[in-house]
N, C-alpha and C positions, 0 to 999 in steps of 0.2 A: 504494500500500500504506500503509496504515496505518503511523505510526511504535509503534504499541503490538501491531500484529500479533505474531503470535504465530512468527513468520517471522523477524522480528526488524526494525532502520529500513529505510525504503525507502534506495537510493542518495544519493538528493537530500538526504535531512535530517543523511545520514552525512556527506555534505559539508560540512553548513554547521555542523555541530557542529565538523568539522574543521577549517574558519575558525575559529572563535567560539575555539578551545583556542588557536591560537595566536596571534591576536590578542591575548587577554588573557596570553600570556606575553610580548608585545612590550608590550604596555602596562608590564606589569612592573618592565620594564628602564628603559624613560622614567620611569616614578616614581622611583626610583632617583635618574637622574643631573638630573631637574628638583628633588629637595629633596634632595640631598645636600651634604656639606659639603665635602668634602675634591676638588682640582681632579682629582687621581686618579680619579675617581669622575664628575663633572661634564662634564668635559672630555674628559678620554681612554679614561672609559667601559670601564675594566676591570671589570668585570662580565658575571654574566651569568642571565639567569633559565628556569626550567624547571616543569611542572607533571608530577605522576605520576598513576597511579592508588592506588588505595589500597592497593595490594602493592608499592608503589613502582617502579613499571614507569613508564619514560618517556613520556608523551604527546602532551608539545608541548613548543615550545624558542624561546625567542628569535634574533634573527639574533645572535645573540654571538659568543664565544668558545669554540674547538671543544676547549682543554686544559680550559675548564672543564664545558663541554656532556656530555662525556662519563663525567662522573663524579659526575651529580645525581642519576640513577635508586640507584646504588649508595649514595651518600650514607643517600635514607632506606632504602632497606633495611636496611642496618648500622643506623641511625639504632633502626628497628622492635626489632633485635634487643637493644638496651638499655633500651629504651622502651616494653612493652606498650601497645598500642592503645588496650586498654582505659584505660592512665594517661592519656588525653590527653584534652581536654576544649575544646569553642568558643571560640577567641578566644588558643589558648594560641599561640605564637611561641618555639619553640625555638633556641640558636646551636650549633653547633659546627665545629669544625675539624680533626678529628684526624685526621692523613693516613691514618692504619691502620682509620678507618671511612668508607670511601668516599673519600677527600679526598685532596687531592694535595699544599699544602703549608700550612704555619698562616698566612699570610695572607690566604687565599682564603676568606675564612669563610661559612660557610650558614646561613640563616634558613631553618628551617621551620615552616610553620604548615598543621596538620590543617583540612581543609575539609568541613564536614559536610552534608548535607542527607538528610532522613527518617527525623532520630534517629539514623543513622549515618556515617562516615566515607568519603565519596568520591572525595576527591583531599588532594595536598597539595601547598603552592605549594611553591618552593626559591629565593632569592634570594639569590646570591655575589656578594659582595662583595671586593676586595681592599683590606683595608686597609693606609694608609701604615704601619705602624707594632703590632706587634705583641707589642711587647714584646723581650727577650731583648738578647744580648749586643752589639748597636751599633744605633745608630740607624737608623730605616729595617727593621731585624728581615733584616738580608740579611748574612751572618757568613761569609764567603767561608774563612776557614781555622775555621770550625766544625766539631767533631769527634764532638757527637753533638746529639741531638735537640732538648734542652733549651735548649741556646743558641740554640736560632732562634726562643724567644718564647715565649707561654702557651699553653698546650694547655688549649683546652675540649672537654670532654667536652661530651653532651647536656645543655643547661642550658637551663631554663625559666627566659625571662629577659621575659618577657610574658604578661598572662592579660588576661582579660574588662576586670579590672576597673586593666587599666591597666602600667606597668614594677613589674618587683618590685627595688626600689630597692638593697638588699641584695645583689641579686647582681649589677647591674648596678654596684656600684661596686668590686665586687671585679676587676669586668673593666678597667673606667677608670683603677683604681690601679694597673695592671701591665702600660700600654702609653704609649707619649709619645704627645701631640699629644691629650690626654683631652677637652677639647672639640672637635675636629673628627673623634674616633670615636666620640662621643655623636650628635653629626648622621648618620654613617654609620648607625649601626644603626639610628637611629629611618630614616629611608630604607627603607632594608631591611625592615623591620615594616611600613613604609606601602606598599612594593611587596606585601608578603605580604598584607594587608588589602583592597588593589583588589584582586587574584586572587580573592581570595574572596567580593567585592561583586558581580564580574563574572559567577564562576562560578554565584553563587546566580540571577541572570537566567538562565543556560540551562537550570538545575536548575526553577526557574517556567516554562521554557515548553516544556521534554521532562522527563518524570520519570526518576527515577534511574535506574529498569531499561535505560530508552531509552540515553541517556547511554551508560549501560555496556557495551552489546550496541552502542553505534558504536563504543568506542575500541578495543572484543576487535576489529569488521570492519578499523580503521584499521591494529591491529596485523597483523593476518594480511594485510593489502593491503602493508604494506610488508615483510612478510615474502619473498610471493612478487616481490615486485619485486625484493628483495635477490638471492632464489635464480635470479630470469631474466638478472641480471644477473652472477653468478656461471658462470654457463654462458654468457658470451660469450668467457672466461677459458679456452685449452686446459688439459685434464686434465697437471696436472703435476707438479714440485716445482722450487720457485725460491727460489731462496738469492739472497741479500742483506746488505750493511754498512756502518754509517758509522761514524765515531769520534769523538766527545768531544775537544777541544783536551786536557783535562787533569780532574784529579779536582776540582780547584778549589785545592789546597796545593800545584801545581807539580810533579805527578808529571804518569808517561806518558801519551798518549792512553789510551782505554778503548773497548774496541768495542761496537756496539748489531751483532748478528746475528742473523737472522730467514731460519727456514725455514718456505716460505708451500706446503701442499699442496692442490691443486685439486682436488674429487673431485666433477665435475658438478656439483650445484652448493651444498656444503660448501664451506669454506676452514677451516683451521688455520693460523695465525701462531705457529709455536714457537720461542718466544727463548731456548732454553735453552743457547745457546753463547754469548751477551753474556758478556761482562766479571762478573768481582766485585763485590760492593759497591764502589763508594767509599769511600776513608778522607774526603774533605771532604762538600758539599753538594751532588752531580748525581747522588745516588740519586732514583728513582722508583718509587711505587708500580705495586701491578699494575692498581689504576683507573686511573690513567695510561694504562698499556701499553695498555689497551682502549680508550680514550678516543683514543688514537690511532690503533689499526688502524679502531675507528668512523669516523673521520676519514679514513683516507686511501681504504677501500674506497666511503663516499661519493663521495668524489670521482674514482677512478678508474673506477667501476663502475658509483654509479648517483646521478649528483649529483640527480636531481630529485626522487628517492626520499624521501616524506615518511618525518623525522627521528622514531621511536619505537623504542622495543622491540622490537618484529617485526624492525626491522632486522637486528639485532645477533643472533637466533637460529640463521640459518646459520655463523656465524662461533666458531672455539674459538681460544682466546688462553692460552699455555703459557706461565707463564714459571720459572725455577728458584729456589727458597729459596736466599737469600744472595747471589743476583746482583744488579747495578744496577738491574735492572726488580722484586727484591723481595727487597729491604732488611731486615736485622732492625732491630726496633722503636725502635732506640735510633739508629739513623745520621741524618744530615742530608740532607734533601729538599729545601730550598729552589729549589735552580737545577734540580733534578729536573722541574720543571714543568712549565716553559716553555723548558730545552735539551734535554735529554734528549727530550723527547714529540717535539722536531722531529728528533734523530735517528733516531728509529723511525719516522718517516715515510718520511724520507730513504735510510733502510736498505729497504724494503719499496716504494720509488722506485727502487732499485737493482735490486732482486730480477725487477720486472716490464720492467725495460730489454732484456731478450731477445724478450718475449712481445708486449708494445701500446706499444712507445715514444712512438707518436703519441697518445697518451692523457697523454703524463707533461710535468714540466718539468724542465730541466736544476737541480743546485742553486742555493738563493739564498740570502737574510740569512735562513737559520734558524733565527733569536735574538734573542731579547728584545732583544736592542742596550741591555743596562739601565747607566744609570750614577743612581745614584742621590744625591741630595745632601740631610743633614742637619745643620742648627744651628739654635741661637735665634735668635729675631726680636731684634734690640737694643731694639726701644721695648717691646716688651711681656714679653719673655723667655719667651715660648713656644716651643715645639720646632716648625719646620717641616719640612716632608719633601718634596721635588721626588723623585718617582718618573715618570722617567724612558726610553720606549722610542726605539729607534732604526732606522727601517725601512731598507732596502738595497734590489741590483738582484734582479729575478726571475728564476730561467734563464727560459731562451730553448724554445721549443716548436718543433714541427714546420714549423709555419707562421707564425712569428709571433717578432720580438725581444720580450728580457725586458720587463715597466715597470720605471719607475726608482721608487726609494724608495717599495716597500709593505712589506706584513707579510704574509710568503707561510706557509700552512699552519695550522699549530696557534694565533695568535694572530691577534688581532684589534682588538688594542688601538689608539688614535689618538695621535697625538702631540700634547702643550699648548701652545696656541700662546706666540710669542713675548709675546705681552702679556701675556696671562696669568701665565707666568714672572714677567713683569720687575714686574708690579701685587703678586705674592706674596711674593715670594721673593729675597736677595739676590745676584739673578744676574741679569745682562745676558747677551742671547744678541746678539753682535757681528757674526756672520758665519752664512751659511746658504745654501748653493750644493751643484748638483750635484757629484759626483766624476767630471768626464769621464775617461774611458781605464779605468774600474776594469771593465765586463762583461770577459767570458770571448768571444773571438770563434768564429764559425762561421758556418755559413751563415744562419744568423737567430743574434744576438748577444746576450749577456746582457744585463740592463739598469743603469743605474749607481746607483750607491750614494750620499750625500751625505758633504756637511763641513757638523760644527755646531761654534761655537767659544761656551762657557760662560765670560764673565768674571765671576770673582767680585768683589761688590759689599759685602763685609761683611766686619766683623771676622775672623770664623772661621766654618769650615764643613769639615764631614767629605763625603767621596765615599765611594761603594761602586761598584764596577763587578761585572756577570755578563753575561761575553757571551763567548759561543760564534764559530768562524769567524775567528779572530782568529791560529790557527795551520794547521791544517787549512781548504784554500778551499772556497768551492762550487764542487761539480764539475759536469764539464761530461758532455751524453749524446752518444750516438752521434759519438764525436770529437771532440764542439766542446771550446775551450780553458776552464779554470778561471777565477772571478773573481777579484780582488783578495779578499786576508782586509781582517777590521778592522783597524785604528791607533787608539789611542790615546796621545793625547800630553799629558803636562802642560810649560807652560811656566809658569815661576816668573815673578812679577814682574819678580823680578832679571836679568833674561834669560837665565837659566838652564831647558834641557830635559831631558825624559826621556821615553821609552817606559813607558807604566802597562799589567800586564799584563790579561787578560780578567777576572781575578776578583782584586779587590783592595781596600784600603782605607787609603786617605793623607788628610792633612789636609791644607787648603786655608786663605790667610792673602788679603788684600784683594790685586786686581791679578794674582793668577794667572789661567791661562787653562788651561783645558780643550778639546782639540780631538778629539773625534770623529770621524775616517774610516770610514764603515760600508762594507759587503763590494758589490761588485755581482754581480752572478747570471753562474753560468755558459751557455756558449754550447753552442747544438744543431747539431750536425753539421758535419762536417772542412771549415775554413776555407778559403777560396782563398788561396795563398799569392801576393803582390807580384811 
């Protein structure tokens, strides 16, 4: 068949358009982290990139990160809704980050750039970036007793901060005056432009060799193929309703846990995920948006239903996602989201992991390090006096499956982020990493065992340096399924030079003097099914 039939593309060309989208959203992501500046970025590859269609409908994705994967398509929409279409013109490269349009927290920031072919607007790239530093009330932009919005950094609206004819200087420096580290988030963004740029190089090739109509009538076939794959998959799910929950250590100021609760109803092959019995807002920073919340149930029905299910919009069309004004999952305008992100998104996993432990346990995994593991560390360089920023993950044990012990030290679920390595560190930054070993005995046992968690130990190497910690699991373990035991939570520990210790809680911020030590205990995963006992 003809790919200009009037039928619409043959199968075969819907294929390779299929490649071709997502290729050029993997290329994306390597642009990125080969010209970017910041080792965040380089190294540990917190990023993540995505292409839409022109209604902002997701079409392809990088192998990224799935808090931020799920919350690109929404980005331009909201994005649309401020921005007439018509305002947008070739070449232009807009930022923004504002959780309440599309976004999850202000350092995750998006590059969009409109991509045009045949006089009109066809797609548009999306490249998230995390930056070290985004301003607001401590270093690193991570304000663990934050009490509203403003103190977690600068809020950009839609802002054309790139056109045809190059940076619009002006606004690009209103953004560099109001975050640390201004030359190493100048290289960030030009990144991010250059990721947005190849998209658009690449895309104009498939646009030269299928015309736009074609193009179009593959990605409506791509959507509705992964539609019905969603809805086959949906129906391997008995007709139900399954309740589910996990809890939050704390709100981030040292109050009580807070629960994430999810009534999930199977209706052939519908799903509703209705969160409307979580918890309150937060008084600190582990609110999350409702792109979140989705970006998560996206996430975990992938994976529990139909992992091979090509990642688009179609996807997401059987699924309805409830959640309640003023709760955790949808926060009024002014509350703090930072650790909303990246803990929160893994309790909603972790809760909707719970929910389906009656129905497919041999589909699921027992709890694991469902947390950023963040400890973050900022001060000046001494020779040059520049702000530097070690942003920081820390992976743990996996639970344990059906068939199979946990692994030891990944990033299970919603993140995807890499750890920096020791050189790196120690070539950047003044900290020496001393010590770096598993944590034997920390899984959860059962009949296949969680997997264990590590020990990192951070000596500081410099005058002065502030820490930030966000890390979840630290009070609350991962649990274990069908009987198996809990793992080890986190430990963190500061030891003074002086040799003087203390316990540092999961969200906090202390200064650090030459000779101190930072040691990290990360969680190991819980175990699957009732232990043999001795």
């Amino acid at each position: 068949m003809s790919p200009n039939s009037s039928f619409g593309p043959d199968p075969f060309t819907v294929e390779v358009i299929r490649n071709a989208l997502t290729a050029i959203a993997e290329e994306m992501s390597l642009t990125v982290m080969r010209s970017a500046r910041s080792p965040l970025l380089r190294e540990a590859g917190d990023l993540s990139s995505a292409l839409t269609d022109s209604g902002g409908n997701l079409i392809a994705q990088g192998r990224d990160i799935p808090a931020h994967l799920g919350v690109m398509g929404s980005t331009v929409q909201e994005f649309l809704k401020r921005v007439p279409a018509e305002k947008l013109e070739p070449g232009d490269v807009w930022f923004m980050n504002l959780p309440e349009a599309g976004g999850n927290h202000l350092p995750d920031v998006k590059a969009v750039r409109p991509i045009f072919a045949e006089g009109a607007i066809q797609a548009y790239a999306v490249s998230l970036a995390h930056w070290a530093d985004i301003g607001g009330a401590k270093p690193g932009s991570y304000v663990p007793d934050a009490r509203d919005a403003w103190q977690e950094g600068l809020r950009i609206p839609p802002l054309r901060v790139f056109t045809k004819d190059g940076p619009d200087r002006e606004k690009l420096d209103v953004i560099l005056c109001n975050v640390r580290g201004a030359e190493e988030r100048e290289g960030d963004i030009l990144a991010q432009m250059a990721s947005t740029y190849a998209a658009d190089v690449r895309l104009q090739e498939v646009f030269s060799r299928y015309d736009a109509a074609t193009v179009r009538a593959a990605i409506a076939d791509l959507h509705n193929q992964s539609e019905a794959e969603m809805r086959a998959a949906i129906r391997t799910i008995p007709n139900g309703v399954y309740e589910g929950e996990d809890w939050l250590d704390d709100d981030g100021l040292g109050g009580e846990p807070i629960p994430v609760r999810v009534r999930i109803e199977i209706r052939d092959e519908d799903a509703t995920f209705d969160f409307s019995a979580t918890g309150d807002a937060a008084a600190g920073p582990l609110n999350a948006t409702p792109f979140t919340a989705s970006a998560s149930v996206f996430y975990a029905m992938k994976a529990v239903a139909g992992p091979d299910i090509q990642p688009n919009a179609g996807c997401a069309r059987p699924l309805e996602i409830v959640t309640r004004e003023g709760s955790l999952l949808h926060p009024p305008l002014e509350k703090p989201v930072v650790g909303g992100n990246h803990e929160t998104s893994q309790r909603i996993v972790d809760a909707i992991f719970n929910a389906f432990e009656t129905v497919m346990p041999e589909r699921l995994t027992a709890g694991g390090s469902t947390t950023s593991g963040l400890l973050l560390f900022s001060g000046r360089d001494p020779r040059t006096g520049r702000w530097t920023t070690l942003y920081e993950v820390h992976g743990g044990g996996e639970g344990a499956r059906h068939d199979r012990d946990g692994m030891c030290v990944v990033r299970p679920h919603m993140s995807n982020v890499m750890n920096t390595p020791a050189e790196v560190i120690e070539a950047n930054y003044p900290i020496i990493i001393d010590r770096q070993e598993l944590r034997r005995g920390s899984g959860g046992k059962g009949v296949h065992c969680g997997g264990e968690g590590q020990i990192r130990t951070y000596l500081i190497n410099g005058p002065e340096v502030v820490m930030t910690s966000m890390v979840e699991r630290c009070v609350i373990p991962p649990y274990g399924l069908q009987g198996g035991e809990a793992g080890e939570t986190f430990q963190i520990t500061l030891q003074r030079a002086s040799g003087e210790t203390e316990n540092i809680a999961g969200k906090a911020h202390i200064r650090l003097m030459q000779g101190d030590r930072i040691i990290m205990k990360t969680s190991g995963g819980g175990g699957y099914g009732i232990p043999a006992r001795q």
